[in-house]
C-alpha positions, -999 to +999 in steps of 0.1 A: +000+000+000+016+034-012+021+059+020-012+082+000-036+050-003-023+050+039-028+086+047-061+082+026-072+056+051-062+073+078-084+099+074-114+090+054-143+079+077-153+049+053-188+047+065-215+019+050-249+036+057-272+012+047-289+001+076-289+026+101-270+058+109-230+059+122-226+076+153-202+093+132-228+112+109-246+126+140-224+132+168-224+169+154-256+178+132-248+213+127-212+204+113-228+179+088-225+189+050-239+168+024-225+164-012-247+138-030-231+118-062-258+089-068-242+078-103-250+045-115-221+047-135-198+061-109-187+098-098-175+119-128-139+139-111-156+173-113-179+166-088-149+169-061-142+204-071-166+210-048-158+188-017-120+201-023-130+239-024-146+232+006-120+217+020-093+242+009-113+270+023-122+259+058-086+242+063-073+275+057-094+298+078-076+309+113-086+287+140-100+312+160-125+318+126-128+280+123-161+275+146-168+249+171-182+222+156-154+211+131-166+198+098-181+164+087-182+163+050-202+135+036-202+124+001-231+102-006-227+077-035-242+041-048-206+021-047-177+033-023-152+009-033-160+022-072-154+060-060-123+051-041-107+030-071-114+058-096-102+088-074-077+073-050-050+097-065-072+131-057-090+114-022-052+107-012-042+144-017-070+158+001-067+132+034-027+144+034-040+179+035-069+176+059-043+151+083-019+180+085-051+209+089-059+188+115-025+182+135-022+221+135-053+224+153-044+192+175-075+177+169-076+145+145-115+148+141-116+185+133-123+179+096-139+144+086-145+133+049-169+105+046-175+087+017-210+071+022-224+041+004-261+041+000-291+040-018-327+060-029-345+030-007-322+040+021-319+076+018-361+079+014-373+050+040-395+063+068-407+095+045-437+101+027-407+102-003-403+061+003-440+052-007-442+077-036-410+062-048-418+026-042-453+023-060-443+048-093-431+037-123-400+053-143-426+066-167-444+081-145-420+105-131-416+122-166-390+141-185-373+154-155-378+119-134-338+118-126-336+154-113-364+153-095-354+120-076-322+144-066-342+168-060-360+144-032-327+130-020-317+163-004-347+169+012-344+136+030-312+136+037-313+169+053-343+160+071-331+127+086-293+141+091-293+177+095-267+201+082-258+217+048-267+203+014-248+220-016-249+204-055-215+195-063-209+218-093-199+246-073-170+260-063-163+277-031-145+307-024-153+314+016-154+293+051-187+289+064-179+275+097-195+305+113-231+296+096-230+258+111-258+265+129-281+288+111-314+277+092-307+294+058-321+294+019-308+312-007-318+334-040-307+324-072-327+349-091-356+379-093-377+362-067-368+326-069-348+307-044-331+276-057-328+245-035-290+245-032-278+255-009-301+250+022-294+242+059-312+233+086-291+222+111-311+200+137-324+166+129-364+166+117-374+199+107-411+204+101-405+227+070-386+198+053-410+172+062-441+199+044-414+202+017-414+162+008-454+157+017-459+188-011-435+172-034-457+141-032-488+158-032-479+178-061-453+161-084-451+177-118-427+152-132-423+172-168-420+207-155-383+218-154-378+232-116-411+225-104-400+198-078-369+217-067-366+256-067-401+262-076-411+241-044-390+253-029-399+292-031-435+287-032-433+267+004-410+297+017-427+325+007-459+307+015-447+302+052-425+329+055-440+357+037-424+385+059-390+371+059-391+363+025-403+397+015-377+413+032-349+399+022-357+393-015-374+435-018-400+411-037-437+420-034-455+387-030-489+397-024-503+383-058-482+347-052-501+344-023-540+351-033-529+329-062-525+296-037-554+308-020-532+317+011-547+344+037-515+348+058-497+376+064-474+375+090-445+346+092-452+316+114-429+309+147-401+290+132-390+319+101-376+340+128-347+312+126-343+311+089-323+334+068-324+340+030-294+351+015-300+374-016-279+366-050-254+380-045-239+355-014-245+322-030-256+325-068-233+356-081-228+349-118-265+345-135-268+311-150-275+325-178-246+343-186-223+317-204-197+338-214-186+350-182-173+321-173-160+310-208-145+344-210-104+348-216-089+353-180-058+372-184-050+376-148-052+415-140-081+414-117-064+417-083-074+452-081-112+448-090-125+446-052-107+456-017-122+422+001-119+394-017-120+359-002-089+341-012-055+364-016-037+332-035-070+339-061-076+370-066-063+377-099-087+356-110-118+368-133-146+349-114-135+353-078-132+392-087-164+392-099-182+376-072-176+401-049-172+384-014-195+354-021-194+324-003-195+302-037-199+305-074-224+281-089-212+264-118-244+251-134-235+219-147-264+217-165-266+251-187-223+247-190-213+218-197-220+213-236-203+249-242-173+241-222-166+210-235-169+218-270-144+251-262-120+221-249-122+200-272-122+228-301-089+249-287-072+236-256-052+263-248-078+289-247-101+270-227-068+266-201-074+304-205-109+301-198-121+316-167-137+290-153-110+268-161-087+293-140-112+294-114-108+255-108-072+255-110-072+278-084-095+264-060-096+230-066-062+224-076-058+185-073-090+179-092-077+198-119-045+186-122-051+150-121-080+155-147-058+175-174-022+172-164+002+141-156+016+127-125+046+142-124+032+176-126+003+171-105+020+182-071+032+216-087-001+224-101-019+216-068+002+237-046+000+263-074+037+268-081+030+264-116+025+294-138+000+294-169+029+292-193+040+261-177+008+247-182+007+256-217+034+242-227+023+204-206-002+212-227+019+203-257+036+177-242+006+154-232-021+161-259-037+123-256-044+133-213-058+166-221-078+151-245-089+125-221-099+156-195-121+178-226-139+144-227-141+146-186-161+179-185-196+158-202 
């Protein structure tokens, strides 16, 4: 066993949830943060951009910044040993830097990556979710059936667990130790929240449990959004209409005769929950392609006097974003166009600025999906400079081609 497949194990909490919950997933709800990756055929490597920009930013806060609660990163999948076999070069990196995060802080279990193997059945037993699930056919859950079953997933998994759910196409650019315990949604646009991310950081909210008895109640199976950030702003604003309102500057009066709903003041629980506008969570529009497939020549550390991450700040994106706490790749709207820059003109799209973002702050994915092993630990630590990784570029056409064909 090489000394990274030992640090690997070392560190990685290589929980089997199948049957029941590890005392390891709930000894602290409010650190809990779910990434979910139920791929039948395995996790694609750009889903741990996400896991390691989380990573990289809370390992690098200040201690005293750090919170109390630590952080237990889960990453929920269908077959560990499938994950682990694929990604055992990238995992390995990340346990070495979350072993040493942890020694400087003298606490082994300070920051805990979980790679948990389950299933739908699991994840949506005991919920109104598990019935609905059980007694449809695939049919019947039209066009959208796959993204609405993800859609479910984080609802229950929040619900039973607790914590932070985030989609794993984004990438983060602040700690958020100091939100562990906060109830919070988030805008994505106008007066729509989207459903990633959320927290709620005790076990067995009420709001989620409404959340997955309306998705039942109301499943639109071929109606892009309607099980996921349509639910989930109609539900909020429905509940919360003076929280909502306030935060958003959105005038929901109309919304609200519309569902026939007579309320006008927020029930008990809203006074927890906070909606973060655009600007903290969903920055870049998803709409706006070319912004992130823009040239990124580097002479942006001047654009803003706060931004997050010093070592990244003369990138495009993380100038742009202003202070967020992530920039939302949108896997969905992006991937066809960025691929097809790839495959069309390598070197620009190394250019790219959302290629720059990544290399940045998710160095190890990046590396080990474009660049050899024997310059992967110079592009992870970020000693290398674009020219360098131009002219690797060059040198290793047949791997760069293999990571153009990773991006789909």
């Amino acid at each position: 066993m090489t000394a990274g497949w030992a640090a690997m194990l070392a560190v990685l909490v290589l929980a089997a949830v199948r049957d029941g919950v590890g005392s390891e997933l709930t000894r602290s709800a409010s650190s809990l943060v779910h990434f979910v990756a139920l791929y039948p055929a395995g996790v694609r490597i750009g889903s741990l951009c996400a896991i390691e920009s989380y990573a990289r930013m809370a390992t690098a806060a200040h201690p005293r910044q750090a919170g109390g609660g630590g952080h237990n990163v889960v990453l929920w999948v269908l077959n560990r040993t499938q994950v682990l076999k694929d990604h055992h070069q990238v995992l390995a990196g990340l346990a070495v830097d979350v072993a040493k995060a942890n020694a400087q802080r003298g606490d082994a279990s300070w920051f805990q990556l979980t790679i948990a193997e389950t299933s739908y059945e699991h994840i949506f037993a005991g919920t109104s979710l598990g019935t609905f699930y059980a007694t449809r056919t695939r049919a019947s859950l039209g066009t959208f059936g796959n993204q609405n079953r993800a859609n479910a997933a984080r609802l229950a998994l929040v619900s039973k667990h607790g914590g932070l759910y985030v989609d794993n196409d984004i990438v983060f650019l602040r700690d958020t130790a100091h939100l562990q315990k906060a109830n919070f949604v988030a805008l994505e646009s106008g007066c729509q929240l989207n459903n990633s991310p959320f927290q709620f950081a005790a076990r067995g909210s009420p709001f989620l449990k409404r959340l997955m008895d309306k998705f039942v109640e109301r499943y639109r199976g071929s109606t892009w959004g309607a099980q996921g950030p349509r639910l989930f702003s109609r539900k909020v604003m429905q509940v919360c209409p003076v929280t909502f309102a306030r935060a958003s500057g959105c005038n929901i009066t109309h919304f609200l005769a519309s569902v026939g709903s007579a309320r006008v003041d927020d029930e008990p629980w809203c006074q927890d929950l906070h909606v973060f506008t655009q600007k903290d969570f969903a920055p870049i529009h998803w709409g706006n392609k070319a912004a992130f497939l823009a040239p990124d020549d580097g002479t942006y550390s001047a654009a803003a006097d706060n931004l997050p991450r010093p070592m990244c700040e003369n990138t495009r994106l993380v100038a742009r974003a202003q202070g967020a706490f992530q920039i939302h790749l949108y896997h969905s709207q992006l991937t066809k166009p960025e691929a097809a820059l790839c495959k069309r003109d390598m070197r620009r799209y190394l250019r790219s600025s959302i290629s720059r973002l990544r290399a940045c702050m998710c160095p190890r994915v990046h590396a080990a999906r474009f660049f050899g092993a024997h310059s992967r630990s110079r592009l992870a630590s970020n000693e290398s400079s674009a020219t360098e990784r131009e002219e690797l570029s060059g040198k290793a056409p047949n791997r760069l081609d293999r990571g153009c064909q990773s991006i789909v």
